[in-house]
Structure formats: structure tokens, C-alpha cells
C-alpha positions in Angstrom: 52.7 -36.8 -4.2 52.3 -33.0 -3.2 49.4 -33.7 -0.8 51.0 -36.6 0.1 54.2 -35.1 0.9 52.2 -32.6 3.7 52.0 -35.6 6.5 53.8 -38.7 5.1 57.1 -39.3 4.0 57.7 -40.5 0.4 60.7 -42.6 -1.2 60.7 -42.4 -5.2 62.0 -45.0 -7.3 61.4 -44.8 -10.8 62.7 -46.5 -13.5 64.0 -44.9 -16.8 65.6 -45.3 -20.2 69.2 -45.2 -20.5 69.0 -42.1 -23.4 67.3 -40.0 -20.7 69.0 -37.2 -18.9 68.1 -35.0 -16.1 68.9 -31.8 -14.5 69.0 -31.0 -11.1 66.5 -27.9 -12.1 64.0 -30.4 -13.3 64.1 -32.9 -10.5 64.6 -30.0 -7.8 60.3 -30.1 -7.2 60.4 -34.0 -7.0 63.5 -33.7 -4.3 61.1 -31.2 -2.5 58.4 -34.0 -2.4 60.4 -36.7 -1.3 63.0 -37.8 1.5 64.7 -40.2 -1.4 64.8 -40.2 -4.9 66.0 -42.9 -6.5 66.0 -43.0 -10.9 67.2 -46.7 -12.0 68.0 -46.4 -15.6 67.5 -49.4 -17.3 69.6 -51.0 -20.3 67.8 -51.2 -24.0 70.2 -54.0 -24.8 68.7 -55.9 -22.1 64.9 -54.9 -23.0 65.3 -56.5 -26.9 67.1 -59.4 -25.3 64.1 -59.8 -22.5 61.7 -59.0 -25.2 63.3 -62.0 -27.3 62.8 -64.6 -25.0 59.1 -63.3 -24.2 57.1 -65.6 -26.7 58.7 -68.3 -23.9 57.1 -67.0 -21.2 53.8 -66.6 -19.5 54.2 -63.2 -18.5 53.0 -60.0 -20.8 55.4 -58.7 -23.2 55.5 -55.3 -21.5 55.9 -56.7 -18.2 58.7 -58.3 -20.0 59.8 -54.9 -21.4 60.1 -52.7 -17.9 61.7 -55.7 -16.0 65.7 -56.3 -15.4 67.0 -57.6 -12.5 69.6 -55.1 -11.9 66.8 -52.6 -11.1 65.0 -55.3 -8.8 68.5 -55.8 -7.0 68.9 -52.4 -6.3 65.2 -51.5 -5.5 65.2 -54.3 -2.5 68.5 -53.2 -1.5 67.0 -49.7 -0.9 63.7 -51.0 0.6 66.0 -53.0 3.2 67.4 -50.0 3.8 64.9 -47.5 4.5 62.5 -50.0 6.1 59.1 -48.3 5.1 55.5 -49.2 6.4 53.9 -49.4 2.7 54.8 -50.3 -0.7 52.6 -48.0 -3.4 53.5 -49.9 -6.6 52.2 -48.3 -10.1 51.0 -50.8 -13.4 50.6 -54.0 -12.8 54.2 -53.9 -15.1 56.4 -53.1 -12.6 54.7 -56.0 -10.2 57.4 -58.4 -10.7 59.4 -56.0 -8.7 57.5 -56.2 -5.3 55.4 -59.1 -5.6 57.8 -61.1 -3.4 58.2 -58.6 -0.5 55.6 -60.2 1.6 57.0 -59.2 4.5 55.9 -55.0 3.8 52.0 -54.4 2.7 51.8 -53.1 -0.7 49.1 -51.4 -2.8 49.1 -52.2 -6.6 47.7 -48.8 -8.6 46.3 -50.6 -11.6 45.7 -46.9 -12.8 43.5 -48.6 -15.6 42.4 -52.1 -17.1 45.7 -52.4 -19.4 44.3 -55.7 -20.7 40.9 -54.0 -22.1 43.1 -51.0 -23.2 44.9 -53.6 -25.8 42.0 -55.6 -26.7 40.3 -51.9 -28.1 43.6 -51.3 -29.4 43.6 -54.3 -31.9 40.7 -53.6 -33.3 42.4 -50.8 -35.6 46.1 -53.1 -35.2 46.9 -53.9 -39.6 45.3 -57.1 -39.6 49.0 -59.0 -39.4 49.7 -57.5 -36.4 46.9 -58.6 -34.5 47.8 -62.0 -33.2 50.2 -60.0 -31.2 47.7 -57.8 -29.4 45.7 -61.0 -28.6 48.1 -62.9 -26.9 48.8 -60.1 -25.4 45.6 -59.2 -24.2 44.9 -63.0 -23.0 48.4 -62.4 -21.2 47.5 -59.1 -19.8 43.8 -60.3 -18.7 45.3 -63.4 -16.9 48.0 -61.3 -15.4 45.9 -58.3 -14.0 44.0 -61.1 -12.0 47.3 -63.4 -10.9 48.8 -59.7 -9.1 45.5 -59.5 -7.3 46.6 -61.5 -4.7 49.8 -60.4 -4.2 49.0 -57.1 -2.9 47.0 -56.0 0.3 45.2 -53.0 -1.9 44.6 -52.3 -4.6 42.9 -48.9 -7.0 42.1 -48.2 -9.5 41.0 -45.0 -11.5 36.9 -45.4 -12.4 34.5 -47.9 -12.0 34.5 -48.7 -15.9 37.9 -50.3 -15.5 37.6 -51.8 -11.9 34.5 -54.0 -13.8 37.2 -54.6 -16.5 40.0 -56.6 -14.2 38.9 -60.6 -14.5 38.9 -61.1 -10.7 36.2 -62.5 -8.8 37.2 -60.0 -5.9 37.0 -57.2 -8.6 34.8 -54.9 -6.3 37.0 -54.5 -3.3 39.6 -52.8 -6.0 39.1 -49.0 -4.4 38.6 -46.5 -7.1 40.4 -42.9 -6.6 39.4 -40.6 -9.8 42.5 -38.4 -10.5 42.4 -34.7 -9.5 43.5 -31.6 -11.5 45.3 -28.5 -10.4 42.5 -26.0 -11.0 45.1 -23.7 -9.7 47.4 -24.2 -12.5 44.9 -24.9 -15.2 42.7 -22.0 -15.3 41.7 -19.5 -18.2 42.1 -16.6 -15.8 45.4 -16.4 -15.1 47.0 -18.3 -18.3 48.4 -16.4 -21.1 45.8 -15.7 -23.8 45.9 -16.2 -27.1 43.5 -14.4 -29.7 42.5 -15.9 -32.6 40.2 -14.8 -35.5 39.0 -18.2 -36.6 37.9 -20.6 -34.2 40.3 -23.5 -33.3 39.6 -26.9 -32.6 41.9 -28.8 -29.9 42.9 -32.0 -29.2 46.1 -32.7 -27.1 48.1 -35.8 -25.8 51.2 -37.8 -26.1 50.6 -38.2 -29.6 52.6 -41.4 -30.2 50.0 -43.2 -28.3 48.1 -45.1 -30.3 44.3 -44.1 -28.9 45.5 -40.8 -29.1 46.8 -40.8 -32.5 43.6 -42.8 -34.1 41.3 -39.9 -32.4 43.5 -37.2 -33.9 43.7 -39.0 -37.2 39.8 -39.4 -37.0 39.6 -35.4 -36.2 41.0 -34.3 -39.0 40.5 -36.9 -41.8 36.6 -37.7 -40.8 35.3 -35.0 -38.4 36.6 -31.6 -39.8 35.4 -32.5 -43.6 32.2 -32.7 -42.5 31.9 -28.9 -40.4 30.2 -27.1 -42.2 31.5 -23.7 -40.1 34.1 -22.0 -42.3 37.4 -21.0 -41.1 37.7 -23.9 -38.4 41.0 -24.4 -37.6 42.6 -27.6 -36.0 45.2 -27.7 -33.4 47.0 -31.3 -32.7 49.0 -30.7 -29.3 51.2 -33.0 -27.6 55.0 -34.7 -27.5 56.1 -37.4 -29.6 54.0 -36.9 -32.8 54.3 -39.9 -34.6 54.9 -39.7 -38.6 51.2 -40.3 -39.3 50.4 -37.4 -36.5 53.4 -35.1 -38.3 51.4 -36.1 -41.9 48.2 -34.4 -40.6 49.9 -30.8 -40.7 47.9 -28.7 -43.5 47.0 -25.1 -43.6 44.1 -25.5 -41.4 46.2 -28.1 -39.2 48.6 -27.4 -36.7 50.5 -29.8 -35.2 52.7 -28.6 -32.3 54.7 -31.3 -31.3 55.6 -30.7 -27.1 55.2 -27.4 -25.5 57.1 -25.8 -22.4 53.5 -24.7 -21.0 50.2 -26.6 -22.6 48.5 -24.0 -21.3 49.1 -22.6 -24.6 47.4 -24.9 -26.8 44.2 -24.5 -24.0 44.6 -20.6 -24.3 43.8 -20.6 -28.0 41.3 -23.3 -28.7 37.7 -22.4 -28.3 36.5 -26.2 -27.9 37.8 -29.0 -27.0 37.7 -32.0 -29.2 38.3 -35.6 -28.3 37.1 -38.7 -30.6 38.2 -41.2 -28.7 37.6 -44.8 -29.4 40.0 -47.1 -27.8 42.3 -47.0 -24.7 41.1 -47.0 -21.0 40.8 -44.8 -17.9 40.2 -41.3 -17.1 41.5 -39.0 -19.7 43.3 -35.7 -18.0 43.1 -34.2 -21.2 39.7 -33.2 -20.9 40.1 -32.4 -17.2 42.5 -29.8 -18.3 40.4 -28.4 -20.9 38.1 -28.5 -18.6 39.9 -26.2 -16.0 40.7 -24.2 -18.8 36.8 -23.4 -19.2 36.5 -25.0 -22.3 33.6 -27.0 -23.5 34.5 -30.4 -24.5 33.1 -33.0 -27.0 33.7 -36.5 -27.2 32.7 -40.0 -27.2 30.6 -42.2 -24.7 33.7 -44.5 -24.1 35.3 -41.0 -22.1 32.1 -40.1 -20.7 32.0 -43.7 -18.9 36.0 -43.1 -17.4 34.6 -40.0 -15.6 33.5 -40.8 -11.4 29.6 -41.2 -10.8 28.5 -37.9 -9.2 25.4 -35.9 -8.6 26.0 -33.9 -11.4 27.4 -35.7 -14.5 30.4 -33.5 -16.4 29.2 -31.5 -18.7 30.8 -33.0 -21.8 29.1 -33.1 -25.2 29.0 -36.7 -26.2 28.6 -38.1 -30.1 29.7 -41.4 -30.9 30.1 -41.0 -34.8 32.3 -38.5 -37.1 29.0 -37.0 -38.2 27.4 -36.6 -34.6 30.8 -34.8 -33.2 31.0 -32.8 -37.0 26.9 -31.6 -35.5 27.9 -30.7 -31.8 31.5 -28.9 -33.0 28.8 -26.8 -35.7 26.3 -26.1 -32.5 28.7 -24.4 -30.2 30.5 -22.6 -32.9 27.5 -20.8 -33.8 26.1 -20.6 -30.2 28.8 -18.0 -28.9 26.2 -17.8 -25.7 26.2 -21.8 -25.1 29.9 -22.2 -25.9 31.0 -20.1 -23.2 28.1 -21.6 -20.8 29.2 -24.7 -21.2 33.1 -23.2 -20.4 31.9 -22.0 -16.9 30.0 -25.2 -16.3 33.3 -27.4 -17.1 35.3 -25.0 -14.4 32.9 -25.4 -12.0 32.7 -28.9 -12.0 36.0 -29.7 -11.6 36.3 -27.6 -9.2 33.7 -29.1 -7.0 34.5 -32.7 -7.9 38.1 -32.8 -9.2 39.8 -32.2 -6.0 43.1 -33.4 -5.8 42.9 -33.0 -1.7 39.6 -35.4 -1.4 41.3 -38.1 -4.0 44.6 -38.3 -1.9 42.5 -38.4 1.4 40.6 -41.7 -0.5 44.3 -42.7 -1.4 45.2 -42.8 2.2 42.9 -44.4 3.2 43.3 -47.6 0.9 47.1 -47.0 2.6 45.7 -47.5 6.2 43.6 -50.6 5.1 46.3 -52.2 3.7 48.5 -51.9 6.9 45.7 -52.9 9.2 42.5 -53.7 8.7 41.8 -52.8 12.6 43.6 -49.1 12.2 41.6 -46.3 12.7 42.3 -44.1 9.7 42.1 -41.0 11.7 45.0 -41.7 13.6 47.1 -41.9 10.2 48.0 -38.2 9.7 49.7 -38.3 12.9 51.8 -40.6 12.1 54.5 -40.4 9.3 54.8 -43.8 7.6 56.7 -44.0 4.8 56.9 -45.7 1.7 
């Protein structure tokens, strides 16, 4: 939205949950960005009562979940109103909003293949649960494909996920890779920590449930078998869930959220991510990679990451024993631990460029307006949407 912000003009609706409050502090750098902000906060009586009547319907249950109509009536009251060029809708869940505006061109960021994301989650769902996260992920699949056609572009974040959505147009999906503020993230300038033992980090909304499997595997599978005494495990992130919260030990730390994450990066000497289910490109690591960490995880990251040149430098092991053997090998290889650090930073510095991915962004924007519109004419204009 900040590069965007420089030559377009941006109107924000979001939706959010009644509980939520905000002050004007916190919203002040989103009011900076934008020439209308708009937060629709929708009713949780109404959610369980939409979420009731879901096994009825077609439509996936989180579609289900993030949908009212009062939000809908008072989104296309505010898009008759302000008249803009392009629609820039985000998850296929809040399609249902825009899907019928045919009259504006719209962009559907599919940010990841949800569908996939919940088959992967199932496979560790308690085995009664499951028959949820199928018809789910039969709902999903089927859905991800239906909203194809109702938008004039479409993106997506890697090519992993873009071969993941069941259309048979899948390819013209454009993929833009998110971007980190190296700026913000960066070792030099953040506040240090200094630690006598070396500390393991993993971070994350840890109520997710890919994120809270890899944390669980971490510290229950991985750190039994390092055989580098002292290690120390830091589980960073908001929302611990109680099985997160169970993890704390003397050698554990679980944070819960921090003002400035920064912290958590400060203090870690590597980065540690077992992750085996969920989808996407995982910022976590891009962070920690800013930071000048070196990071180790599975092949199932590795493959979120964009094709370039030079691959990241991430240290991949699919099994608890193989990530136990690469955590061992840079904590006795002071030399290669901080090599690998530099080489993080330097990559995402040369291929994590926020600038070049909201350039790509734009110009999915132009397509989607006109296929005949030179996209080089577009930053002297000031669409909005």
C-alpha cells in the first residue's frame, strides 16, 4: 500500500470483528496511505448463525464466516460513491462481496491456494474432525476455480500455489512474490540482545494451526535430538494457543505478541522452521532473513520462495532428525553460521524488493482495465481503487 500510495490513490475497506477496537494512533499510518478508510465491523451473532446454515450451502464454510450483508450493503454504497477504476479484492473469502460488480474490473489476490492449505491441514485434523476439512477442501477447490471467472486478474504469491488452483486457465494467474522492508528488518540497526547460550527461533501467529504443528514439532521432536548443550528455544508470536502456552519449559520460551519482533530476531542465532502443512510464502523467514539470520526448514517452504538466479539460501531437512543435524552444524560452525547470515541479507535485498513486486502489481492493475493500455502511461494517471 506504501508504494502504492506514491502515484495511485487507495480506498481501504476492511472488515473486522465486533470485540476489536482501534485508536486513531494506530490507524494514523493507514489514513496516511489512503484517501478513505473504511473498517466494517461485523456481528459474531450473525457469523454462528451464517455458520449454521452452511452445511446447506455450496459455498465454503469460511466464505460463509467473513460474509454479512450489512457489510456488502455498505461496501457497494461506498463504491457508488467514490466511482474507482479498479477493484483489488483479497481471499477468494471476501469474493462474494465484489463478484457482482461487473460493471468496475476487479483483481482477485488469491494470496495462496487456501484449498491445498486445508487439504495439508487435515492430515494432522483428530481423525473425527476430518470430514470437516474435506468437504471443506472439495468446497474450497471448487470455489477457488468458480471466482476465476469473475474477476479480470488475478495473483497470486508463488508458482507452487498458482499450479495448486483447479482451473484450466491456472497459468494466466500472475504471481507477485511479497517483498520485505529490509529497511526495518535489519540486524544493524535493531536493538541487540546478548545471549550466552545459543537460541533457537521460530515465530508466527501461533494459533495457526501450521504454525503451531511446526512449533510443537520443534520442541517435542527436533530439540531432543541436538546434541549441542545449552540450546535454548524461543516460540515468538500472538495468540499462543494452549498447546503453544504447554510448550514453556526452562529451555522454552514462549513469548506470546511483542510491541517490536525485532526482538525475538535480535536474540536468536538461527532460525528454525519445521513446517509441514499450510501454503504460500512464509514472511517469517524473510524476516529472519533481513535480520541476517541463517534459516532452516523444510522443502515444502523452500518451494513457496520465487525462482531466481540464485536460490535463497535456506538450509532444508525434511525430517526431525535431518533439521536436529543442520541446527548441530551451524551451531558449531560460528564461521558458516554467520556466512550464511550475510548471504540471507543479501538476497533479500537483491530479490525481495518491495518496489519491483508493487511495479508487477500494477501492472496486473493496468491489464485488467485494458488489455490495449500501455502500462507506462499508468503512473501518470491516478486511478483509484
Amino acid at each position: 500500500m506504501r508504494e502504492l500510495a506514491k502515484s495511485h490513490e487507495i480506498y481501504l475497506f476492511c472488515l473486522a470483528s465486533g470485540k476489536e477496537k482501534y485508536l486513531d494512533s494506530e490507524l494514523s499510518p493507514l489514513r496516511d496511505m489512503t484517501q478513505g478508510l473504511k473498517i466494517q465491523r461485523i456481528s459474531a451473532f450473525k457469523r454462528i448463525c451464517r455458520l449454521a446454515i452452511a452445511p446447506l450451502s455450496s459455498q465454503p464454510f469460511q466464505v460463509h464466516w467473513f460474509y454479512q450483508r450489512a457489510a456488502k450493503r455498505t461496501l457497494h454504497a461506498w463504491v457508488d460513491e467514490i466511482g474507482p477504476d479498479l477493484i483489488y479484492c483479497q481471499l477468494v473469502r471476501t469474493a462474494t462481496y465484489v463478484q457482482e460488480m461487473h460493471h468496475i474490473p476487479k483483481v482477485i489476490d488469491y494470496m495462496d491456494a487456501l484449498s491445498a492449505g486445508i487439504a495439508r491441514q487435515s492430515r494432522l485434523a483428530p481423525w473425527f474432525m476430518r470430514w470437516i476439512y474435506r468437504i471443506e477442501y472439495r468446497r474450497l477447490k471448487a470455489f477457488e476455480s468458480r471466482m476465476f471467472d469473475y474477476f479480470d486478474g488475478k495473483t497470486i504469491i508463488s508458482n507452487a500455489d498458482r499450479k495448486l488452483i483447479h482451473h484450466p486457465e491456472n497459468q494466466l494467474i500472475d504471481v507477485v512474490p511479497n517483498g520485505i522492508d529490509t529497511v526495518y528488518f535489519d540486524g544493524e540497526i535493531s536493538p541487540k540482545f546478548h545471549s550466552e547460550r545459543p537460541v533457537l527461533l521460530f515465530s508466527g501467529n501461533m494459533s495457526y494451526p501450521p504454525n503451531v504443528d511446526a512449533a510443537k514439532q520443534l520442541v517435542t521432536e527436533v530439540l531432543p535430538q541436538v546434541k549441542t548443550p545449552g540450546v535454548h528455544v524461543v516460540i515468538a508470536g500472538t495468540n499462543p494457543s494452549p498447546e503453544i502456552q504447554a510448550l514453556a519449559a526452562d529451555n522454552v520460551q514462549v513469548t506470546g505478541w511483542l510491541e517490536d519482533i525485532r526482538e525475538a530476531y535480535a536474540q536468536a542465532t538461527v532460525f528454525v522452521a519445521p513446517l509441514r502443512i499450510g501454503t504460500g510464502q512464509q514472511n517469517k523467514i524473510l524476516e529472519a532473513m533481513a535480520m541476517a539470520l541463517p534459516c532452516i526448514t523444510t522443502q515444502h517452504v523452500a518451494s513457496g520462495f520465487p525462482t531466481k538466479e540464485a536460490a535463497a539460501p535456506l538450509q532444508i531437512a525434511n525430517s526431525s532428525e535431518g533439521i536436529a543435524r543442520q541446527i548441530d552444524r551451524l551451531l558449531n560452525d560460528n564461521d558458516e553460521c554467520k556466512s550464511l547470515g550475510s548471504l540471507s541479507r543479501e538476497w533479500v535485498e537483491k530479490h525481495c524488493d518491495w518496489g519491483a513486486s508493487t511495479e508487477k502489481l500494477a501492472d496486473t492493475f493496468v491489464h485488467s482495465i485494458s488489455n490495449e493500455t500501455d502500462s507506462s502511461v499508468w503512473p501518470n494517471q491516478t486511478p483509484t481503487f
